[in-house]
Backbone bond lengths (Angstrom), bond angles and torsions (degrees), N, CA, C in turn:
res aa  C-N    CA-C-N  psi(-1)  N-CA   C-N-CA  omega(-1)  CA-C   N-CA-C  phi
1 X - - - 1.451 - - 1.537 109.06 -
2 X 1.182 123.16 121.15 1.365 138.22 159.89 1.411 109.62 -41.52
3 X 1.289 114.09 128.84 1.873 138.38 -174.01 2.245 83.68 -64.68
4 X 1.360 86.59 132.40 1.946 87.50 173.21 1.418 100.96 -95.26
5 X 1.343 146.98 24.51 1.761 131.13 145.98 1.336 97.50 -176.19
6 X 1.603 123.35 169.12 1.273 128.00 -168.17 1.230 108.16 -49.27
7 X 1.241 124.52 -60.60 1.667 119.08 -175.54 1.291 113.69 -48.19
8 X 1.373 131.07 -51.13 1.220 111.69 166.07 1.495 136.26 -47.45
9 X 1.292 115.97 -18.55 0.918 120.54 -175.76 1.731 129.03 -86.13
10 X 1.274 101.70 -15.88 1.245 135.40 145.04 1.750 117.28 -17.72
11 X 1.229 118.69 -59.92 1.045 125.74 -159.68 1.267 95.55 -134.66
12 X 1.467 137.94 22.89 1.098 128.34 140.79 1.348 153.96 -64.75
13 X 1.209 145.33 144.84 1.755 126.79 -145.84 1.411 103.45 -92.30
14 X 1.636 116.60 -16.38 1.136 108.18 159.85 1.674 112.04 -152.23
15 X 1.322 116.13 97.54 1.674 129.25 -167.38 1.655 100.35 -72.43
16 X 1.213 140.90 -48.43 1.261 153.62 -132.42 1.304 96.22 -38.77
17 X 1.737 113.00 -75.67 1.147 133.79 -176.23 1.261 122.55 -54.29
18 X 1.270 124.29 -19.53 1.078 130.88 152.50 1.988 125.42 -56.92
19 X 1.117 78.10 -70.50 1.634 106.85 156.60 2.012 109.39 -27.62
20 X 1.293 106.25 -85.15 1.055 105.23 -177.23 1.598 114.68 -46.14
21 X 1.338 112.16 -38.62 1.410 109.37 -158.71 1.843 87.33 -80.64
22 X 0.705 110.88 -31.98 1.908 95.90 -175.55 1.386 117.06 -63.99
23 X 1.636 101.50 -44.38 2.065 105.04 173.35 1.135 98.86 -59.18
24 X 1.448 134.84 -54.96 1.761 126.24 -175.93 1.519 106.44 -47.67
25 X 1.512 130.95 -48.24 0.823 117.51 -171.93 1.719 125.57 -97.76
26 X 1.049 109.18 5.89 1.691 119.89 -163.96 1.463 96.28 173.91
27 X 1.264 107.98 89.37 1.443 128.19 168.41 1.552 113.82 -47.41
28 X 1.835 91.05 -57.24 1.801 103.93 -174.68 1.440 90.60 -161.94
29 X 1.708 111.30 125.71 0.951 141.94 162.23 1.602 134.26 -150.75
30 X 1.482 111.49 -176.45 1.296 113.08 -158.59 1.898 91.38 -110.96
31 X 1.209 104.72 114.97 1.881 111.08 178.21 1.433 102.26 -103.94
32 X 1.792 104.52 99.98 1.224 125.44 -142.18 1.809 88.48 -67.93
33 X 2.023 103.65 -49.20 1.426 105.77 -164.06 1.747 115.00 -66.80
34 X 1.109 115.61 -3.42 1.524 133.01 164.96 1.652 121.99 -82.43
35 X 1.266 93.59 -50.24 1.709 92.98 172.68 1.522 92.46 102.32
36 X 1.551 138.42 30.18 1.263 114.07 -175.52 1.310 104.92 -174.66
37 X 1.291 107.32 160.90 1.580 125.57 -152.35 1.662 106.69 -78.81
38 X 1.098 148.04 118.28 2.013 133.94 -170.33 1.828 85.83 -131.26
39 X 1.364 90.38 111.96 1.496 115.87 144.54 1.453 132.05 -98.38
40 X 1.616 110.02 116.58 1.690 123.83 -141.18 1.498 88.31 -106.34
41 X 1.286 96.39 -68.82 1.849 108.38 -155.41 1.757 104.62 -64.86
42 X 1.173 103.34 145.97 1.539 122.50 -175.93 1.758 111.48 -28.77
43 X 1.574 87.95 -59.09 1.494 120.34 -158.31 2.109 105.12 -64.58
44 X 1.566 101.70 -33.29 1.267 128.02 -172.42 1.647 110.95 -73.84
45 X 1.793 98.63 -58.73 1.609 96.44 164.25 1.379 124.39 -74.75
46 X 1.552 118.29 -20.39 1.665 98.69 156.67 1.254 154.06 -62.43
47 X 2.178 94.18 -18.89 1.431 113.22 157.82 1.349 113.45 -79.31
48 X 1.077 137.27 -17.71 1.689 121.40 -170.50 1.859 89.47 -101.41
49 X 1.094 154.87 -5.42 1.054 161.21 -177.86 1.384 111.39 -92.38
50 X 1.406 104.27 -51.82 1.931 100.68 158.73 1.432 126.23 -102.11
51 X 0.894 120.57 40.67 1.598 149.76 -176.99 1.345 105.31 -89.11
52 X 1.342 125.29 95.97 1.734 124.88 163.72 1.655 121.47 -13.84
53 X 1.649 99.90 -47.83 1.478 116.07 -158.75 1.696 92.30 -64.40
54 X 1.149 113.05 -43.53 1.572 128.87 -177.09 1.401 126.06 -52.64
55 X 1.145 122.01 -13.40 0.934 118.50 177.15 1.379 146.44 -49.57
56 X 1.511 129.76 153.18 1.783 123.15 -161.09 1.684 77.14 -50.34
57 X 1.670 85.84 -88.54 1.570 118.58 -168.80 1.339 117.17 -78.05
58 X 0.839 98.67 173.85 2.026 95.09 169.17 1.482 107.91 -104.63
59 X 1.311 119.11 142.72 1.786 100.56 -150.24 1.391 124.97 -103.65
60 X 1.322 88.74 26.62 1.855 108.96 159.87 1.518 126.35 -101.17
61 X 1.639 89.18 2.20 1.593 111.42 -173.47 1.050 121.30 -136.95
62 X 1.244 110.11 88.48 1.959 105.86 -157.13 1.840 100.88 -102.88
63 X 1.619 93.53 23.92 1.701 82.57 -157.87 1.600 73.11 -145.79
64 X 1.449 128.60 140.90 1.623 122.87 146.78 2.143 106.63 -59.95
65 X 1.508 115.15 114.69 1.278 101.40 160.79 1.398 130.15 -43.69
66 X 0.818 136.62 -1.83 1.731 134.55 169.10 1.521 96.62 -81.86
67 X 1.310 113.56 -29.46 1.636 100.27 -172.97 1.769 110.87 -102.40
68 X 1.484 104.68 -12.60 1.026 103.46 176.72 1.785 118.39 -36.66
69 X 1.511 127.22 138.70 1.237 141.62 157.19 1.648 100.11 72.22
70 X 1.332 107.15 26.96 1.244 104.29 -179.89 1.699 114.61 -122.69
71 X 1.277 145.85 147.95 1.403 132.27 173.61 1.144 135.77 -41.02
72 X 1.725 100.13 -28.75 1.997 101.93 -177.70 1.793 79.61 -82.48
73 X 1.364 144.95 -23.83 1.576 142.64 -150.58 1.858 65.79 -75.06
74 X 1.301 123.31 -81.64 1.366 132.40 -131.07 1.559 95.41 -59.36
75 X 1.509 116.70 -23.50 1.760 101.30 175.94 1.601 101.16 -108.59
76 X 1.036 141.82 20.28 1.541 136.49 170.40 1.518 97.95 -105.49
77 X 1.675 132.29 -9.56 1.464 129.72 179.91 1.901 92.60 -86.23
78 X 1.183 105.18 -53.81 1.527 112.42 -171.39 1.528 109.42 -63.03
79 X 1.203 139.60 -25.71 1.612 142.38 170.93 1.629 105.86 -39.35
80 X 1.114 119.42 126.17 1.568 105.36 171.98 1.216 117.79 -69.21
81 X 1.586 128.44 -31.21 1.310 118.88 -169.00 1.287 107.20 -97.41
82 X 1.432 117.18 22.53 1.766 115.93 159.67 1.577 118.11 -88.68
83 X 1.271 109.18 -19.20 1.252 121.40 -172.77 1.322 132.98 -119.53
84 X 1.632 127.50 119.66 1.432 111.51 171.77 1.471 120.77 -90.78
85 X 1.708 108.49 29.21 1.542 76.72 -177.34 1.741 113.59 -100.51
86 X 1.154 100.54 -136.49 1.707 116.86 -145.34 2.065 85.99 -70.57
87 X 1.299 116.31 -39.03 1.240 106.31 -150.49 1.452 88.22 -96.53
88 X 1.308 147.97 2.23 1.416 150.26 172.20 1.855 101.62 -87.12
89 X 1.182 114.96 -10.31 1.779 100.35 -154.67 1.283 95.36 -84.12
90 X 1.416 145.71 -44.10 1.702 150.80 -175.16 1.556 88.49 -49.15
């Protein structure tokens, strides 16, 4: 049985086909009964992926200040998916 909307599909044992058939049919749209924006097609998630607005962090802030200078700060800077900068991209 086919996953019934992106989130489901998430945790499905096999999304692909799902997947494909949504970029064929809705590259990037608004899934009104979800409340949220699904970018399907290749071309679509490479723009919202290099999209400024997108960003982990904001890149004067590679740290939440509450954690700044603190130990959870010193392992929430080192996480790769907290950070876009230069030493996160490999």
């Amino acid at each position: 049985m086919m996953p019934a909307d992106p989130l489901e599909a998430v945790t499905h044992p096999d999304p692909y086909p799902y997947y494909r058939a949504l970029a064929a049919r809705q590259p990037f749209g608004f899934d009104e009964r979800l409340g949220l924006w699904v970018a399907a097609g290749p071309a679509e998630v490479a723009a919202v992926l290099s999209h400024p607005d997108c960003r982990v962090r904001p890149p004067t802030q590679p740290v939440p200040p509450a954690l700044a200078g603190t130990a959870a700060g010193e392992l929430f800077g080192r996480l790769i998916r907290m950070s876009d900068g230069a030493a996160h991209a490999p």
